[in-house]
C-alpha positions in Angstrom: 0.0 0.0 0.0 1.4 3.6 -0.8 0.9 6.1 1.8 0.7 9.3 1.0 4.0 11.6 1.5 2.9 14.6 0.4 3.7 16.5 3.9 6.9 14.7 4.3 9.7 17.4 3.8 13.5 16.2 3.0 16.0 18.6 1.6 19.0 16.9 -0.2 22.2 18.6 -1.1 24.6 16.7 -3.7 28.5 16.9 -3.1 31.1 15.8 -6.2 30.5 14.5 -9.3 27.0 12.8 -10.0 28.4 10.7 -12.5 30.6 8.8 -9.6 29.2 6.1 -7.0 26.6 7.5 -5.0 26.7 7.5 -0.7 23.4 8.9 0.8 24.4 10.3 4.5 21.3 10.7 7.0 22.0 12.4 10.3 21.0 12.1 13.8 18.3 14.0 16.1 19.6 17.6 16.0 21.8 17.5 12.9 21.4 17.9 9.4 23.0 16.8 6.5 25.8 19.4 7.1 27.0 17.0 9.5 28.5 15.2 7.1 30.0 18.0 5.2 33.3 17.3 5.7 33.3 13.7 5.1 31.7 14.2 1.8 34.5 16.4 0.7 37.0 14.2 1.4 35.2 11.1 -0.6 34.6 13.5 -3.2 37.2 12.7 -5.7 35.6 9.0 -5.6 31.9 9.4 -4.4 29.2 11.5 -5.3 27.6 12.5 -1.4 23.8 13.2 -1.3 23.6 14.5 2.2 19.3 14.6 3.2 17.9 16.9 6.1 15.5 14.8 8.1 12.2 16.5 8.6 12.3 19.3 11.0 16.2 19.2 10.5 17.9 22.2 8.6 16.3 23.1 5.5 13.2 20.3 5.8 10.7 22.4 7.7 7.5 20.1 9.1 4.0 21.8 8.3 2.1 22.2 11.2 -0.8 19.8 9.4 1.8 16.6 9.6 -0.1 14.0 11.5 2.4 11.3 14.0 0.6 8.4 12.8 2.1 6.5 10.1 4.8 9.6 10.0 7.9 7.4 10.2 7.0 4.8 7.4 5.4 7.9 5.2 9.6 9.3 5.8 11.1 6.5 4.8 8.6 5.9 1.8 9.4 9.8 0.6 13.1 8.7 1.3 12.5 5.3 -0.9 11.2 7.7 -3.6 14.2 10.4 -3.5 16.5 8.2 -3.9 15.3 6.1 -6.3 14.5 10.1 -8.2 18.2 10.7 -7.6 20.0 7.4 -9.0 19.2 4.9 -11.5 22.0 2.1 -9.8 22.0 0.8 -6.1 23.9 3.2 -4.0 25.6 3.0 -0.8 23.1 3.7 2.5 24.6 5.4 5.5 22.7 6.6 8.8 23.4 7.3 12.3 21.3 7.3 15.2 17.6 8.5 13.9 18.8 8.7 10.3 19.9 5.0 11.3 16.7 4.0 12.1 15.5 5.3 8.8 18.5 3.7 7.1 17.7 0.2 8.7 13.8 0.7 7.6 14.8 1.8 4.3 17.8 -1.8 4.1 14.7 -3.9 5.0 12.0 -2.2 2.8 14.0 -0.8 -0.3 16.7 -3.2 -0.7 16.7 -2.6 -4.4 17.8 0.7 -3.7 21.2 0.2 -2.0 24.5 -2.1 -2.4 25.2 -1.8 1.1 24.4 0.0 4.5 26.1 1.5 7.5 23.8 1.7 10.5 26.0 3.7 13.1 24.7 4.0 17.1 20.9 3.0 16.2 18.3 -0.3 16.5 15.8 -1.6 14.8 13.2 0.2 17.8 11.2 -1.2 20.5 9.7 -4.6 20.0 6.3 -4.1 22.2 3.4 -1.2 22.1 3.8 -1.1 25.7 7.7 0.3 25.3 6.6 1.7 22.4 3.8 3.8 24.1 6.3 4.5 27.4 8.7 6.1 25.3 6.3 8.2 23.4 5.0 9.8 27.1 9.0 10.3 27.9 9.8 12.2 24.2 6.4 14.2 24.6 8.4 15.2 28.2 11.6 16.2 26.1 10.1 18.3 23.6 8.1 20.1 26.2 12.2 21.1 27.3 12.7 21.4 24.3 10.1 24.6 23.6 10.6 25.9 27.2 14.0 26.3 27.1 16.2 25.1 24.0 19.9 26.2 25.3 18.9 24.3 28.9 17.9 21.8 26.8 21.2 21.6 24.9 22.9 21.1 27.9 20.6 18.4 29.4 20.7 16.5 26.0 24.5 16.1 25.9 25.0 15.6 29.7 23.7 11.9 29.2 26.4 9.2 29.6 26.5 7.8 25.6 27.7 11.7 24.5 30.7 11.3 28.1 33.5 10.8 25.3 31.7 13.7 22.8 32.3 16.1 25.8 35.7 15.8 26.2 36.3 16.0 22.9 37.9 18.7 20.9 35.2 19.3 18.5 32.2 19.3 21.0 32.1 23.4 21.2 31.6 23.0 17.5 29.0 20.5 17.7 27.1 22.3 20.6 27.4 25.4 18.4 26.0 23.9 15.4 23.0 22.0 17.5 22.1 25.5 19.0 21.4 26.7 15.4 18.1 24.0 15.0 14.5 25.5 15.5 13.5 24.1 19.1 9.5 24.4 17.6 10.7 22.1 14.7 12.7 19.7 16.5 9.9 19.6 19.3 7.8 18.5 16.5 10.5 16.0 14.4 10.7 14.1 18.1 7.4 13.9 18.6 7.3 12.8 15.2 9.8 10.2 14.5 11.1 9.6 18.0 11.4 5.8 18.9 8.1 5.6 20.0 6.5 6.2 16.8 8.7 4.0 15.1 7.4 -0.1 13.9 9.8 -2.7 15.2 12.1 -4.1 12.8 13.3 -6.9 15.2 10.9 -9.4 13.3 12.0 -8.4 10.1 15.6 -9.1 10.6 16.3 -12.4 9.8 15.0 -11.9 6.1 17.8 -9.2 5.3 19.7 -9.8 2.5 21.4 -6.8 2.2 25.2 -6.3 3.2 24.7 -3.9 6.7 28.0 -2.7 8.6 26.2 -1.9 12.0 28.8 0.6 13.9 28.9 1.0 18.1 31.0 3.0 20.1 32.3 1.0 22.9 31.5 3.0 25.2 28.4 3.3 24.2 26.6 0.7 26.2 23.1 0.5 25.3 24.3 0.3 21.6 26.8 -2.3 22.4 24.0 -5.1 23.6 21.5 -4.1 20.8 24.3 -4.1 18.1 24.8 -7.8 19.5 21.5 -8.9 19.7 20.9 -7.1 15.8 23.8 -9.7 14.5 22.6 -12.5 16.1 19.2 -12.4 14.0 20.2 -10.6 11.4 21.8 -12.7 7.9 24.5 -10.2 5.7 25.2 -8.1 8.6 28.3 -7.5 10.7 29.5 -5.7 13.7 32.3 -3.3 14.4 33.0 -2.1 17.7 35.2 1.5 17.5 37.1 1.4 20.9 37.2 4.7 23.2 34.0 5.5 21.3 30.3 6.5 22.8 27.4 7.2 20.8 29.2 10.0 18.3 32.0 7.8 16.9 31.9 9.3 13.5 32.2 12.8 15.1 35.5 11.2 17.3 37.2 9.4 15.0 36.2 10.2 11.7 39.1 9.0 9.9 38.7 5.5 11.3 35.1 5.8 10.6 35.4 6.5 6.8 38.4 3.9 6.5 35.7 1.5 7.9 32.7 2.7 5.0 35.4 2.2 2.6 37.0 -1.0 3.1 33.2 -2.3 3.2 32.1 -0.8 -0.2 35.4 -2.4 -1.5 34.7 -5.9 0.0 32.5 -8.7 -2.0 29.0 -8.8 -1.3 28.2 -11.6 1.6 
């Protein structure tokens, strides 16, 4: 069944040459495709980068009319239909955290699409509408923070343990600054929106992957560490790489390991 993505907003911004493999780069809760700015200009002499802002993310602005039901499968349908705009072959898939929840719904559903994915720091969601509906009453509690007070809200979001390593880090004054830049009434609303709670388990689907998926986890990042386990046990074509030192942000803290890591999987035979 289509569902209809007409209020689904994306805004994609292409870096090199089109005529050269493609690497679509989704970004976490916060970001935009910026975030990947830098990483795109270094692939640039052998990728082309299409770096997407997620709705309510930089330049994808969320009409007020957007309805939460069915939001996050209408995304990744509008997503399924970009890309396939965009690019005639199969292209390379890589998302972290929220844009890795995308990217895994987008492996299981468009497989057609993409030679291989990276899933950094995310999961395939909560299994039961119990969790499910738990974790919608907690985000409804963040973006409430979120409106009242976006800079407090800033510093609550970053003092949780899997962003410990981001702090210390030389680039987090960059990051913070960047975050700082969002529109708290947008992100209120992409949180509400796409947030864990409102998105399907994928758990179930799991075991019929058959698409190459590099899942990344920061060590350090607990949480991740057990679900990144749990995916690879269930989950055919797809392997595990730990980044020691790590938490939640490894691409941000050690970016040159990180694309090292995208690369020598595009180069490697399909499973």
């Amino acid at each position: 069944m289509t569902l209809l993505t007409t209020n689904i907003p994306l805004h994609l911004t292409t870096v090199g040459d089109p005529a050269l493999p493609k690497i679509v780069f989704m970004h976490g809760f916060l970001g935009s495709g910026s975030d990947w700015l830098s990483f795109a200009r270094k692939l640039a002499d052998r990728y082309c980068s299409i770096l997407v802002d997620l709705p309510g993310h930089g330049e994808a602005e969320i009409p007020a009319v957007a309805e939460a039901d069915g939001f996050f499968m209408r995304t990744v349908e509008k997503l399924a239909a970009e890309i396939r705009r965009i690019n005639a072959e199969p292209c390379v898939l890589v998302g972290y955290s929220m844009g890795g929840r995308l990217g895994l719904a987008l492996a299981l559903h468009y497989p057609e699409l993409f030679s291989k994915a990276v899933i950094v720091s995310s999961s395939p969601g909560l299994r039961t509408e119990e969790e499910r509906s738990a974790r919608r009453k907690s985000d409804e509690g963040v973006a409430r923070k979120i409106e009242r007070n976006f800079e407090g809200f800033i510093e609550f979001w970053y003092d949780q343990p899997l962003f410990a390593t981001l702090k210390s880090h030389a680039l987090f004054r960059e990051v913070e600054a960047q975050r700082k830049q969002g529109s708290p009434e947008q992100l209120a609303h992409a949180l509400r929106l796409l947030g864990t709670g409102n998105q399907p388990s994928f758990w179930d689907e799991l075991p019929g992957n058959r698409l190459p998926i590099l899942f990344c986890i920061g060590e350090k990042d607990t949480k991740y560490v057990e679900i990144g386990h749990r995916i690879v046990d269930v989950c055919p074509n797809a392997t595990l790489e730990f980044f020691e030192g790590c938490g939640h942000t490894l691409h941000i803290e050690e970016p040159e390991r990180f694309i090292g890591s995208v690369e020598r999987f595009i180069a490697t035979a399909r499973i």
